[in-house]
Backbone of each chain as ProteinMPNN parsed JSONL, in Angstrom:
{"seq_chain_A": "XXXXXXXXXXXXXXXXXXXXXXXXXXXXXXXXXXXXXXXXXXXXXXXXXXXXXXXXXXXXXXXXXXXXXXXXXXXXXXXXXXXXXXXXXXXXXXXXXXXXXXXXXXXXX", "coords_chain_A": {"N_chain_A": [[223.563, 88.062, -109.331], [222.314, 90.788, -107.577], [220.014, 92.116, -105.811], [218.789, 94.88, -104.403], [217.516, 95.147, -100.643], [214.368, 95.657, -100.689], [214.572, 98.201, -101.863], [212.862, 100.597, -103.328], [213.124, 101.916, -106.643], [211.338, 105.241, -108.042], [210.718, 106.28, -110.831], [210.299, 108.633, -113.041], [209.437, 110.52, -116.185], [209.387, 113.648, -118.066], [208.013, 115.53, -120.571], [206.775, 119.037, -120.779], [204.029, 120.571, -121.616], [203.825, 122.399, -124.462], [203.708, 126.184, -124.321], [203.844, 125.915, -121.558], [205.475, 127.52, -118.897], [209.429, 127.866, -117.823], [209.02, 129.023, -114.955], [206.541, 127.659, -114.4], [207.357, 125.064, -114.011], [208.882, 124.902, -112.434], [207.973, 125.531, -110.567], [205.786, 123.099, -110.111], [207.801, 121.713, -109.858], [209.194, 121.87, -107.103], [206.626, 121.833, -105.811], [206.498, 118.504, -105.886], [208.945, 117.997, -104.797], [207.969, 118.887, -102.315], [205.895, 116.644, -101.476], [207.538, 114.592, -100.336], [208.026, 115.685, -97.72], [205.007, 114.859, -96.881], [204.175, 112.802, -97.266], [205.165, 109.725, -96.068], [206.084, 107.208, -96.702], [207.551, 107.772, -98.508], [211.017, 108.637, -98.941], [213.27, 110.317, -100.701], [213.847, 112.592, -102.648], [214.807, 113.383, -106.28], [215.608, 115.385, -108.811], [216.09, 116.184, -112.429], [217.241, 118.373, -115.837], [217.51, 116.695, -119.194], [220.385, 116.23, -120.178], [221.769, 114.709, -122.412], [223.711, 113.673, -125.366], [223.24, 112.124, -127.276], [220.693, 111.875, -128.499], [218.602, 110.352, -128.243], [217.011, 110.579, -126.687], [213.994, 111.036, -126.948], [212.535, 113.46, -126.816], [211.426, 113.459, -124.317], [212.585, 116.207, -121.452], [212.399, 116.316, -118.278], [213.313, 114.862, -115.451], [212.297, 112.653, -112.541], [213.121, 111.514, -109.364], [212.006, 109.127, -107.306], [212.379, 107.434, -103.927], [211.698, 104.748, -102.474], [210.359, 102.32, -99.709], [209.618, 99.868, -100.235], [207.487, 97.794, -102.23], [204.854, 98.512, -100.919], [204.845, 100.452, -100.127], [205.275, 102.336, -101.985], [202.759, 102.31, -102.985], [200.617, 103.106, -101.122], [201.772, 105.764, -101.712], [200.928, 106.496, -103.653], [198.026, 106.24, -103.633], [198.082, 107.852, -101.818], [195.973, 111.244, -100.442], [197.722, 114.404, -100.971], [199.795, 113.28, -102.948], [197.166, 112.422, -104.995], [196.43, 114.804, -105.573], [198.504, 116.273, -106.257], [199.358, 114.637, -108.859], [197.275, 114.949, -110.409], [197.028, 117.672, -110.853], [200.065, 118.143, -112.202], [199.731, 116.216, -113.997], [197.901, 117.44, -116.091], [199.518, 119.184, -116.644], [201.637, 118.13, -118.377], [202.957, 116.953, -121.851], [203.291, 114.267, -122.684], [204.124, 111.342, -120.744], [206.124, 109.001, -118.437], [206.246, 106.703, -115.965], [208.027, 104.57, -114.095], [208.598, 102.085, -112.256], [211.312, 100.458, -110.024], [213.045, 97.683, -108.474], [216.654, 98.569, -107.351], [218.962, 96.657, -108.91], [222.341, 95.123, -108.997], [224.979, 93.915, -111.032], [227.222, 91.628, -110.912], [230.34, 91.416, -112.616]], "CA_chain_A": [[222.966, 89.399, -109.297], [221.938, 91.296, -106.401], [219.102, 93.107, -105.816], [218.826, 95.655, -102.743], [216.304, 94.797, -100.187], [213.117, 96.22, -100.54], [214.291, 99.887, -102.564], [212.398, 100.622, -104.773], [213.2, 103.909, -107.186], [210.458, 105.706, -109.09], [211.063, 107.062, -111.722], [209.076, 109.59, -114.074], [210.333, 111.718, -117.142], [208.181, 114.044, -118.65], [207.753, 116.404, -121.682], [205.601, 119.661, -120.826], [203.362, 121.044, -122.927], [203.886, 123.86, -125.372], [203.584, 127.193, -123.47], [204.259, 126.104, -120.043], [206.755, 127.979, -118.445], [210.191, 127.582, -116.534], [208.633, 128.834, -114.035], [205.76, 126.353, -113.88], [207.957, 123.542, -113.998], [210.144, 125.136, -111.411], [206.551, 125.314, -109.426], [205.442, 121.62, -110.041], [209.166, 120.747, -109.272], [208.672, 122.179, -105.521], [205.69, 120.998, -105.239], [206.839, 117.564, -106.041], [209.467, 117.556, -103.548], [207.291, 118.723, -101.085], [205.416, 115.049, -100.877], [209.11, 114.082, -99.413], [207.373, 115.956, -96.47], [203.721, 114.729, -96.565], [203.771, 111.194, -97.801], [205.816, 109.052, -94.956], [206.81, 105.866, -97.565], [208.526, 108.529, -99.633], [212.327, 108.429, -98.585], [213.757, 110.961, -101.099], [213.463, 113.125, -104.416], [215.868, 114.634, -106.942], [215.305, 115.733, -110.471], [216.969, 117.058, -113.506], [217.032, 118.283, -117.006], [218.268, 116.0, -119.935], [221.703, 116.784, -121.003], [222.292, 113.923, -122.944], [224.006, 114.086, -126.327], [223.534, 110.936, -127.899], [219.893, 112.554, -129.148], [217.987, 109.626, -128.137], [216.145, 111.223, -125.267], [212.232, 110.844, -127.393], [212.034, 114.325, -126.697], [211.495, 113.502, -123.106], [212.934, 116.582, -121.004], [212.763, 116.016, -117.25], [213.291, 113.471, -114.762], [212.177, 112.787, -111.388], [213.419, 110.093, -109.136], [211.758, 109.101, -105.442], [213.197, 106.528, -103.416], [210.829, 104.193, -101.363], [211.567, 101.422, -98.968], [209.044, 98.958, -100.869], [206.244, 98.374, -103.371], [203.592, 98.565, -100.212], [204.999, 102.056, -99.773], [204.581, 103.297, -103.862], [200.728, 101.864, -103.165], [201.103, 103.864, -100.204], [201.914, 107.059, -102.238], [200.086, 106.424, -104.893], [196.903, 106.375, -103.258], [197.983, 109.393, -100.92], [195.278, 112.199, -100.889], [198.429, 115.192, -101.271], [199.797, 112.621, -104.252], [196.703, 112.206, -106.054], [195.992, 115.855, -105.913], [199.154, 116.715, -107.165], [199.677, 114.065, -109.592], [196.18, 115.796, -110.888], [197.934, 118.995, -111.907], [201.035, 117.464, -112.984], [199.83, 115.446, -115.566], [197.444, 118.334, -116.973], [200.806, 119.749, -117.744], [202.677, 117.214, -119.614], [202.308, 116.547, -123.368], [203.991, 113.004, -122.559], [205.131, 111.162, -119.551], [206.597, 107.504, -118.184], [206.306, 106.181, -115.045], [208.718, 103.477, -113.945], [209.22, 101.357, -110.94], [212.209, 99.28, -110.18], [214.043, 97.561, -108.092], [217.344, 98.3, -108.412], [220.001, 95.359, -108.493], [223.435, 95.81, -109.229], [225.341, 92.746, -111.55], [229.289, 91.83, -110.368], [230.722, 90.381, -113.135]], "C_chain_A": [[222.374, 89.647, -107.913], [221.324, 92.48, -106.045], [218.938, 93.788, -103.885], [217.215, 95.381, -102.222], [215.34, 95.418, -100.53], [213.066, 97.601, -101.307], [213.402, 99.713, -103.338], [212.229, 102.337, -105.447], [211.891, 103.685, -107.83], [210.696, 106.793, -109.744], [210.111, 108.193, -112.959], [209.406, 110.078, -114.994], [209.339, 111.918, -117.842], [208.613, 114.921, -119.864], [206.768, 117.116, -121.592], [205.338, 120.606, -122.08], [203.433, 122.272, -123.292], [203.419, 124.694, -124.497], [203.714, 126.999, -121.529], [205.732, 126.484, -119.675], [207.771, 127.572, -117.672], [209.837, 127.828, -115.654], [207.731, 127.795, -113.213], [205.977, 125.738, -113.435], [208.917, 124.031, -112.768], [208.919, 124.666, -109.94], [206.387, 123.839, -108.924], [206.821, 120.784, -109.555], [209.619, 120.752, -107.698], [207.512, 121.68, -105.319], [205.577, 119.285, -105.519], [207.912, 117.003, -105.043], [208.996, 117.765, -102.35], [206.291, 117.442, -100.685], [206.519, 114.754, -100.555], [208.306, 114.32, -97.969], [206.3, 115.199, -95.856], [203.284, 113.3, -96.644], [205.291, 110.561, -97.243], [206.842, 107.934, -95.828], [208.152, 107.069, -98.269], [209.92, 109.111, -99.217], [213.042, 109.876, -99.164], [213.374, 111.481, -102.078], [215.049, 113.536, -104.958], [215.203, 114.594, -107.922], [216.561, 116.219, -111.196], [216.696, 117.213, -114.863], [217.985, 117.04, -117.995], [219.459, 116.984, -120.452], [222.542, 116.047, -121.708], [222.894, 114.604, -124.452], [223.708, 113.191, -127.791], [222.024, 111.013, -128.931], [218.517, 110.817, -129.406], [216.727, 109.589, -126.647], [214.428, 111.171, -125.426], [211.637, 111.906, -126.897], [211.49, 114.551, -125.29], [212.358, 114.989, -122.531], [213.742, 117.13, -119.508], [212.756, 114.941, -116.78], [213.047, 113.269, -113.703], [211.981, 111.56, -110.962], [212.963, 110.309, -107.912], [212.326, 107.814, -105.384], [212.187, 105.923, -102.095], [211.131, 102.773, -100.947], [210.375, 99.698, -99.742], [207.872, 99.445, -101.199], [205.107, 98.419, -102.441], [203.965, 100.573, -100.567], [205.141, 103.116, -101.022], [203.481, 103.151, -103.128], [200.649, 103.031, -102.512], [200.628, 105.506, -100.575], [201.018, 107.474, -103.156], [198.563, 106.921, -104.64], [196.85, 107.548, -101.88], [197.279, 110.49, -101.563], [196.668, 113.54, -101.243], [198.944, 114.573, -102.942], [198.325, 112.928, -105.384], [196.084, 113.839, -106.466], [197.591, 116.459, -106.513], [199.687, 116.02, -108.202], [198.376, 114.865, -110.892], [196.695, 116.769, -111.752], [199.047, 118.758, -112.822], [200.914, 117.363, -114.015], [198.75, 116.228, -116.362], [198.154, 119.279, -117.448], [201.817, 119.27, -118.495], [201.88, 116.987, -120.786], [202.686, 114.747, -123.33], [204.578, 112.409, -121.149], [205.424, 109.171, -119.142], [206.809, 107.733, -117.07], [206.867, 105.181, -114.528], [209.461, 103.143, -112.988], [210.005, 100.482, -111.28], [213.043, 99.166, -108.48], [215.861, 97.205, -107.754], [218.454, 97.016, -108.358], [221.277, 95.57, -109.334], [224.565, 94.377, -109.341], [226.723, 92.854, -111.505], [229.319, 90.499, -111.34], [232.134, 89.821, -113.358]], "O_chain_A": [[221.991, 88.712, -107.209], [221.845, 93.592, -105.961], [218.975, 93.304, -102.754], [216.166, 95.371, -102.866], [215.962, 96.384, -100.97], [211.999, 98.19, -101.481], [213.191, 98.693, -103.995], [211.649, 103.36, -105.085], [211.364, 102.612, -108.126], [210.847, 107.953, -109.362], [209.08, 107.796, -113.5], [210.49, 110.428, -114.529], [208.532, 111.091, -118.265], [209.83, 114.919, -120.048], [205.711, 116.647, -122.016], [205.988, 121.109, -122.997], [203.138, 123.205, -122.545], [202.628, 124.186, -123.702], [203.665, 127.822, -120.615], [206.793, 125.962, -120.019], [207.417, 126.882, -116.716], [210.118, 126.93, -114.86], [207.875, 127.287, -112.101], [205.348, 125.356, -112.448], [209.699, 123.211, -112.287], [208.968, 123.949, -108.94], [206.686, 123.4, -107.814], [206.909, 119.657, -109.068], [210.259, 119.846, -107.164], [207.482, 120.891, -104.375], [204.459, 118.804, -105.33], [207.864, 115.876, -104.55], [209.359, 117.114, -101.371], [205.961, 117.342, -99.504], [205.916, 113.848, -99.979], [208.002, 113.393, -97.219], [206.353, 114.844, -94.678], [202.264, 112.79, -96.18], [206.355, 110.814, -97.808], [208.058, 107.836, -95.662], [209.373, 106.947, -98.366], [209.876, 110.34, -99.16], [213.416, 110.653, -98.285], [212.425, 110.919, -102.623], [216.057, 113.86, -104.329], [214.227, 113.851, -108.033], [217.662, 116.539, -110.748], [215.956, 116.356, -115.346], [219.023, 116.561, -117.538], [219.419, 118.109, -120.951], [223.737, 116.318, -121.826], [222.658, 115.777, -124.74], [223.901, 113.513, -128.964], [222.031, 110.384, -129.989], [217.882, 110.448, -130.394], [216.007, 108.81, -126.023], [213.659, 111.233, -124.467], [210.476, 111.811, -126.499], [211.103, 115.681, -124.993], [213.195, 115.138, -123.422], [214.769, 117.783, -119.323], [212.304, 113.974, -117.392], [213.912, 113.977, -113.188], [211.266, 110.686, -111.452], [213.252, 111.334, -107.295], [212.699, 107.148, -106.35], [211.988, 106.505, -101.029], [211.929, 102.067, -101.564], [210.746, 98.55, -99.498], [207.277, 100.495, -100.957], [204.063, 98.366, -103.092], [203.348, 101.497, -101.096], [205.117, 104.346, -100.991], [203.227, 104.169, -102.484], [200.605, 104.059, -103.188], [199.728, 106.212, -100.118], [200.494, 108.57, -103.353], [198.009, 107.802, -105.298], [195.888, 107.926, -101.212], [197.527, 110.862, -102.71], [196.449, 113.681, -102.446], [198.617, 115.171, -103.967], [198.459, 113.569, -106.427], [195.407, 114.042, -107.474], [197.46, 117.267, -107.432], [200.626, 116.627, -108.717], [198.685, 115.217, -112.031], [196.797, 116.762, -112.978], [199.029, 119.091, -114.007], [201.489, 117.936, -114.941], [198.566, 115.718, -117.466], [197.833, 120.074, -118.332], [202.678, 119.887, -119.122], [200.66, 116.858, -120.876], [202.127, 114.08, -124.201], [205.446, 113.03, -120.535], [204.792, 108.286, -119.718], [207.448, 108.74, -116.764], [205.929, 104.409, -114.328], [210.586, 103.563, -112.72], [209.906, 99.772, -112.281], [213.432, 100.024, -107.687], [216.361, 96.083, -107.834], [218.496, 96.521, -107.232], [221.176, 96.217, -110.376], [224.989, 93.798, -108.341], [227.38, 93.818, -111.899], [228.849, 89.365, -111.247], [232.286, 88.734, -113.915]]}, "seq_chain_B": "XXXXXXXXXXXXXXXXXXXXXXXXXXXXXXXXXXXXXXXXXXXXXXXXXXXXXXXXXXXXXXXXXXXXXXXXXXXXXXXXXXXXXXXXXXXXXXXXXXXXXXXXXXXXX", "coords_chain_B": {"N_chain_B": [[218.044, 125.045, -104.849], [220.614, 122.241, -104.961], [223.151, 121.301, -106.815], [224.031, 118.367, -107.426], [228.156, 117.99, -107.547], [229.432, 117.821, -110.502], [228.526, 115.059, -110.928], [226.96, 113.077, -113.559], [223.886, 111.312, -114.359], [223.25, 108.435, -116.154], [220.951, 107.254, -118.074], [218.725, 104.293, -118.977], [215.925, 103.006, -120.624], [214.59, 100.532, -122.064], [212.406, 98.417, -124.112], [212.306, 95.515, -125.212], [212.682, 93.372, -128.151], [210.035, 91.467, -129.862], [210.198, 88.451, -129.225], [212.685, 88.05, -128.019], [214.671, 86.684, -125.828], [214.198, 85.75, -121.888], [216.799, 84.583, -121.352], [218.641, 85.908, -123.291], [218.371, 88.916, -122.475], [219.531, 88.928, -120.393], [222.014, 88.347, -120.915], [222.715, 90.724, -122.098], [222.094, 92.258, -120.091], [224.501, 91.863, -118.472], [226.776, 92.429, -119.847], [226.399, 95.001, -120.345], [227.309, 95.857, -118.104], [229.765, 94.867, -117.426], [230.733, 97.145, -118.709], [231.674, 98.801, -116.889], [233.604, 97.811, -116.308], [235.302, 98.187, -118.278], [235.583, 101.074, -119.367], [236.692, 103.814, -118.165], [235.642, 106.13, -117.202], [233.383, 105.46, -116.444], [231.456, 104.699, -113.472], [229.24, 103.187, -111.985], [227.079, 100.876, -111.984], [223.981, 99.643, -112.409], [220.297, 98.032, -112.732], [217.037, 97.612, -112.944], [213.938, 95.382, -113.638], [210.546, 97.108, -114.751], [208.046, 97.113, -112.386], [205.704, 98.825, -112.141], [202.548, 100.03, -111.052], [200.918, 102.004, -111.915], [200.057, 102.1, -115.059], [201.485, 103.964, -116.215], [203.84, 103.043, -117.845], [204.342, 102.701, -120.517], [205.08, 100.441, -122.181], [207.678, 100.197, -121.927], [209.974, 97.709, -120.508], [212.712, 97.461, -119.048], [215.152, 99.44, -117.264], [217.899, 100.84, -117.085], [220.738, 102.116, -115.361], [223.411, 104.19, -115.144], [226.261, 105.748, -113.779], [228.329, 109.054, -113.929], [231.411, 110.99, -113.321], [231.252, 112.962, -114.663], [230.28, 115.111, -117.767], [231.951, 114.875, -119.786], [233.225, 112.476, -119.031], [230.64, 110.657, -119.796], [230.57, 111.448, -122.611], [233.449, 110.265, -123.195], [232.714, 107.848, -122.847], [230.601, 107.112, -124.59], [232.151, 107.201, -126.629], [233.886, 105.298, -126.181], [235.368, 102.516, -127.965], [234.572, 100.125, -126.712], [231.884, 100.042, -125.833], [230.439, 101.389, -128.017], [230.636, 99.043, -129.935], [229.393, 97.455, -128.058], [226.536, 98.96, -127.384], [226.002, 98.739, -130.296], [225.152, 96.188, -130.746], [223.727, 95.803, -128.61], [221.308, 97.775, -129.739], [219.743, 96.882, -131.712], [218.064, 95.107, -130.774], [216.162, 95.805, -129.538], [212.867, 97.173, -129.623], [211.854, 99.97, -128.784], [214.016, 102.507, -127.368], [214.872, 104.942, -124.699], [216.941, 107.286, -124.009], [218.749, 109.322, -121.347], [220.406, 111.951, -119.563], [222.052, 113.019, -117.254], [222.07, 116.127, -114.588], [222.06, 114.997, -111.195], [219.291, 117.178, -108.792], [218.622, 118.232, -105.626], [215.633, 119.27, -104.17], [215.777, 121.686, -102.017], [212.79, 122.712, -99.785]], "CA_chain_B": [[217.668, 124.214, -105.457], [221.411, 121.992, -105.379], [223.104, 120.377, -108.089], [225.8, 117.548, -107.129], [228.985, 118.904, -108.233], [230.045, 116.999, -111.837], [227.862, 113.451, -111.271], [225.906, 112.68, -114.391], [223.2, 110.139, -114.358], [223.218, 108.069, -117.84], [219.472, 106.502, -117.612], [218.392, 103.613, -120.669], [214.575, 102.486, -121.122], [214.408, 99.836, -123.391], [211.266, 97.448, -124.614], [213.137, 94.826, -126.001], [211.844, 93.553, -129.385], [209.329, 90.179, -129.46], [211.525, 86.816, -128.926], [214.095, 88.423, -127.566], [214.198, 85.66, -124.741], [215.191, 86.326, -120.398], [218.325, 84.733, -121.516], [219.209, 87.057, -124.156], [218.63, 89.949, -122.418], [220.667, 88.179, -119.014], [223.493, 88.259, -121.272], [222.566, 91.825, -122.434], [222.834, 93.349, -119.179], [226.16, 91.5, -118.127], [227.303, 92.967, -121.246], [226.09, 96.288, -119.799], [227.539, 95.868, -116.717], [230.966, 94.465, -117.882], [231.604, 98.064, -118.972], [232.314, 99.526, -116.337], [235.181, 97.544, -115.693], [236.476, 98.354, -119.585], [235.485, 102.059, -119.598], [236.974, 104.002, -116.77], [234.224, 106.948, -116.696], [231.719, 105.059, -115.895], [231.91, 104.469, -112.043], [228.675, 102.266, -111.37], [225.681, 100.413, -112.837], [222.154, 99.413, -111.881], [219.665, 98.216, -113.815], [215.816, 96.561, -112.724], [212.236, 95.199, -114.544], [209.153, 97.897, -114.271], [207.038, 96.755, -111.047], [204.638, 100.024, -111.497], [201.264, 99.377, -110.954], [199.844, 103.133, -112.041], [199.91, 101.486, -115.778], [202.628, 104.724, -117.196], [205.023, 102.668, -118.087], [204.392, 102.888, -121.727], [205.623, 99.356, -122.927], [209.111, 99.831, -121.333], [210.25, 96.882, -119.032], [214.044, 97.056, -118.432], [215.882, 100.424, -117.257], [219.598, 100.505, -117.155], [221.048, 103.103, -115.1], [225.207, 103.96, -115.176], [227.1, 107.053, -113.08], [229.513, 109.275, -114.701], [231.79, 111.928, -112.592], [231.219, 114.605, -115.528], [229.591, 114.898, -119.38], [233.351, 114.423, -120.545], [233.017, 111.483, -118.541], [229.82, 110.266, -120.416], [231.48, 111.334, -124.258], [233.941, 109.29, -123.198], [231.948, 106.606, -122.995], [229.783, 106.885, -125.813], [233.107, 106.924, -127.791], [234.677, 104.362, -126.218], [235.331, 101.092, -128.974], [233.8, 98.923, -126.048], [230.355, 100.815, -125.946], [230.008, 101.291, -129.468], [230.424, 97.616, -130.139], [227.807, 96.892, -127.309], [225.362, 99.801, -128.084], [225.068, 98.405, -131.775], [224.475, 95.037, -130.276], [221.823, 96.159, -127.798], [219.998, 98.3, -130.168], [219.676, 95.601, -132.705], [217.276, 93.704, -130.229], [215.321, 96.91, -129.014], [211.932, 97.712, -129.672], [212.444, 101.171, -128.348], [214.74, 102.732, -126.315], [215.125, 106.331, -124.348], [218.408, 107.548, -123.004], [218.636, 110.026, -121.181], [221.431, 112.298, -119.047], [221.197, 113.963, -116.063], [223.102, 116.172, -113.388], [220.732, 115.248, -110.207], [219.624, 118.255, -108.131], [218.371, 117.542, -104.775], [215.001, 120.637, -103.723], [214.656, 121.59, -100.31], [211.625, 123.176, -99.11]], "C_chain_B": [[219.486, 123.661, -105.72], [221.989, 120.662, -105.842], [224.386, 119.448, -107.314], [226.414, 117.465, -107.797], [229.234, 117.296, -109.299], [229.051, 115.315, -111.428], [227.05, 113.726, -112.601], [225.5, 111.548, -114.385], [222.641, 109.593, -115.415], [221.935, 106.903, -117.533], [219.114, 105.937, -119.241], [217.136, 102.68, -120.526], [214.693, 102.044, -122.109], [212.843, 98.836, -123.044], [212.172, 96.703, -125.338], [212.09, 94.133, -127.131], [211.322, 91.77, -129.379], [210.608, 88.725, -130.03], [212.359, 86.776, -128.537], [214.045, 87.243, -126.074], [214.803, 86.354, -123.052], [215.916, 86.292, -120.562], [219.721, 85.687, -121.852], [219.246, 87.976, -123.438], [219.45, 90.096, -120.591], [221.566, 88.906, -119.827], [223.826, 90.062, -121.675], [223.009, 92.348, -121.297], [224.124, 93.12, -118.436], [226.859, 92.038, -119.219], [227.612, 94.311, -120.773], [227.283, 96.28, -118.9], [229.426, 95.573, -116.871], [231.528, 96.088, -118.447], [232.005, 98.687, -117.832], [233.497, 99.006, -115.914], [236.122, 98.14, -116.708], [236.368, 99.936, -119.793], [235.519, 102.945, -118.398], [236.581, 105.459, -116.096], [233.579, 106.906, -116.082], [232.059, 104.086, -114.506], [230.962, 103.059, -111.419], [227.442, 102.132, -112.372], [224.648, 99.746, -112.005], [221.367, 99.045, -113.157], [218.246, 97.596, -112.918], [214.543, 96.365, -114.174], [211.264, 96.541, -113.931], [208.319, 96.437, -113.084], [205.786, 97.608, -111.175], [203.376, 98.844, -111.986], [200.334, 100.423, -111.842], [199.671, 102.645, -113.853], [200.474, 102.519, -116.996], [203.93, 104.333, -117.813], [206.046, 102.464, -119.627], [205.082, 101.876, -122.333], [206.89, 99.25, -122.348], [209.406, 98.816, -120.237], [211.205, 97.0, -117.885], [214.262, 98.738, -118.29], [217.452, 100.005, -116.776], [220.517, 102.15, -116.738], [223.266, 103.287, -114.606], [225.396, 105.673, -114.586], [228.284, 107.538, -113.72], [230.14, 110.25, -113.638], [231.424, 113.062, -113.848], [230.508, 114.307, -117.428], [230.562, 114.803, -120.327], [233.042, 112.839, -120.416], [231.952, 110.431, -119.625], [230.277, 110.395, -122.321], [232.59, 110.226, -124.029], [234.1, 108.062, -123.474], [231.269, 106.269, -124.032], [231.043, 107.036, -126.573], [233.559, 105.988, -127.89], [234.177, 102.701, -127.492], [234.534, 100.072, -128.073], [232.417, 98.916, -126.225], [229.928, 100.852, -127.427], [229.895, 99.755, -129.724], [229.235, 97.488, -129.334], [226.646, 97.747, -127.534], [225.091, 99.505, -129.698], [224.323, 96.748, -131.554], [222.79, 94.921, -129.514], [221.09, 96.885, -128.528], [219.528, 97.498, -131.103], [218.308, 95.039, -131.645], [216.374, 94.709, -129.626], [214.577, 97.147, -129.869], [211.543, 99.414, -130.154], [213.219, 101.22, -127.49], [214.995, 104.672, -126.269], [216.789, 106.351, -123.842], [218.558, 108.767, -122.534], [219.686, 110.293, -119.708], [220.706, 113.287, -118.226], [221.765, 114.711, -114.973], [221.817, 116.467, -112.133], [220.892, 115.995, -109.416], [218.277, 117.908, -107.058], [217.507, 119.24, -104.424], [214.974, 120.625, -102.392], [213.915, 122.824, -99.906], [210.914, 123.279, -98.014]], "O_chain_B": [[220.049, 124.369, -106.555], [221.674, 119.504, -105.567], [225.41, 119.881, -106.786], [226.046, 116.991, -108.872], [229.209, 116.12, -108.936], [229.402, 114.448, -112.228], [226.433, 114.792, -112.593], [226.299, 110.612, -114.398], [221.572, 110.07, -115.795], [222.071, 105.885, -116.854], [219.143, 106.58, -120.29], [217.394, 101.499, -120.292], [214.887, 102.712, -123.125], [212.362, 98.65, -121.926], [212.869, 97.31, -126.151], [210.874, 94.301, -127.042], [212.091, 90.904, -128.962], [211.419, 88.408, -130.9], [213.059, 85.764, -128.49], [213.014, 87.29, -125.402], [215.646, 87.249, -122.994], [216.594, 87.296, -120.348], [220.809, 86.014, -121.378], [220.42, 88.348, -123.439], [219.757, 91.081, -119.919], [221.902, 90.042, -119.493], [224.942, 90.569, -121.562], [224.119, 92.878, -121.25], [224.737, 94.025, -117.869], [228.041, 91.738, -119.052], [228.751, 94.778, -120.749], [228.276, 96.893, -119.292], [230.189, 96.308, -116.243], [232.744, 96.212, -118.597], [233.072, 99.263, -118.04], [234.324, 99.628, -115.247], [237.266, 98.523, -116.464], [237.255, 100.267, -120.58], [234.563, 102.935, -117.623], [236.937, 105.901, -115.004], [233.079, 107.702, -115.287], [232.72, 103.048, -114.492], [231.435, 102.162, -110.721], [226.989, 102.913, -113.208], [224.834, 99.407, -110.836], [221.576, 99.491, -114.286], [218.669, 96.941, -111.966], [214.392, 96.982, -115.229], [211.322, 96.871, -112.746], [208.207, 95.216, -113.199], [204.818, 97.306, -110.478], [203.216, 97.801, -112.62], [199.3, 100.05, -112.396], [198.538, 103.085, -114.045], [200.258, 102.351, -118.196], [204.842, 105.069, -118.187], [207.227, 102.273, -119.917], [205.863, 102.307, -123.183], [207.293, 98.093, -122.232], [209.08, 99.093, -119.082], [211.071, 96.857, -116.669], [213.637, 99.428, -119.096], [217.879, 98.991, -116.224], [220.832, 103.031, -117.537], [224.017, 102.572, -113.942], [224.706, 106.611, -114.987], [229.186, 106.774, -114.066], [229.275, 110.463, -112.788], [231.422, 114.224, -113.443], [230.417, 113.214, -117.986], [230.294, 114.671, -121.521], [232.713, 112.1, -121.344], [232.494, 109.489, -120.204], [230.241, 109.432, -123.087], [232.542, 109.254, -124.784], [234.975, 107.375, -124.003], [231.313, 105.105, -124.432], [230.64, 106.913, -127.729], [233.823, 105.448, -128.964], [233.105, 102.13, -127.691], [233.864, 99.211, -128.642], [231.8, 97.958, -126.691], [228.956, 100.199, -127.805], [228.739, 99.337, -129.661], [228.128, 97.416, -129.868], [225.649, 97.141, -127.928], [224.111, 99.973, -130.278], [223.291, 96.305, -132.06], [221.661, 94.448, -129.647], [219.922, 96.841, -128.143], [218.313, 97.699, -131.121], [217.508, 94.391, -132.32], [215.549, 94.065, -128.977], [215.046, 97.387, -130.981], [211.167, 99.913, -131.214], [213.371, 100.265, -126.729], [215.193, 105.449, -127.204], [217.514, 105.453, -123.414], [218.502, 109.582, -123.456], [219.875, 109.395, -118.887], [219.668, 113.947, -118.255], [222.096, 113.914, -114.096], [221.035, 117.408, -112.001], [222.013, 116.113, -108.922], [217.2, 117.458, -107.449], [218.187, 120.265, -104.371], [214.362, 119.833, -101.675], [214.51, 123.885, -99.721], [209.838, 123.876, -98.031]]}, "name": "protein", "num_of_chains": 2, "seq": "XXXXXXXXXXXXXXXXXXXXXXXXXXXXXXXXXXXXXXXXXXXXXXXXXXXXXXXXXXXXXXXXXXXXXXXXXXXXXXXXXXXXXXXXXXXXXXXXXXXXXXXXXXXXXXXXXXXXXXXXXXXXXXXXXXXXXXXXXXXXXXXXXXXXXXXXXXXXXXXXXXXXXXXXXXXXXXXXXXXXXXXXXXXXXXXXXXXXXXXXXXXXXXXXXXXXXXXXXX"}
């Protein structure tokens, strides 16, 4: 097995709460890629809705993936003043959410 | 806000269920990973352990992430006789598990 140097994804998927709007989430989803800008460790973003079928999703809805070059550089983010002020709002709009670091490694069998 | 044309991103959070041993779930993700050679949808695999520190991780350890060119692509897969055999295997030994689909869309701001 073979793990890539130092990536490390983060991962998030949330479920917002009753009455928040597409727009909101369109809001919090720009202002989520804007730490790409403000917070240096932070390499990349994307997102997306679930479009699975298989109906094992736990009601989860979105997903949002960053891409950092190691776990100094989550801490890094984590403890960035722009981060912890928008992690603030964020999560006073989810009914549910998961947070999950990895690094990823990729098995040739 | 753009979407990359036909990729879907097939994402699997599991907690595996108590005794399940490292071994077992070694063999689990070579299992995983062995499909993409037998199911010819599915283009690439990834998988790592949670690392986070922020403490959202909600019991989940392992994620298991697989690339499809399209959501045909992904039915495909969830039909295929290989997958079914191994998805009743791996849920058998799961705790919980999320799954969740995704066409990733990259913001710029």
């Amino acid at each position: 097995m073979e793990e890539a140097k130092g990536v490390v994804k983060h991962v998030l998927l949330a479920k917002f709460k009753e009455g928040i709007s597409e727009n909101q989430i369109e809001e919090l989803t720009k202002g989520y890629a804007k730490l790409v800008d403000l917070i240096e460790p932070m390499k990349s973003f994307h997102w997306g809705k679930d479009v699975s079928t298989e109906n094992l999703h736990q009601g989860f809805t979105h997903i949002f993936e960053s891409t950092f070059e190691s776990m100094e550089g989550v801490a890094e983010y984590v403890a960035h003043p722009a981060h912890v002020e928008f992690a603030n709002l964020f999560l006073s709009q989810v009914e549910k959410v998961i947070v999950f670091d990895y690094k990823p490694t990729t098995v040739r069998v």
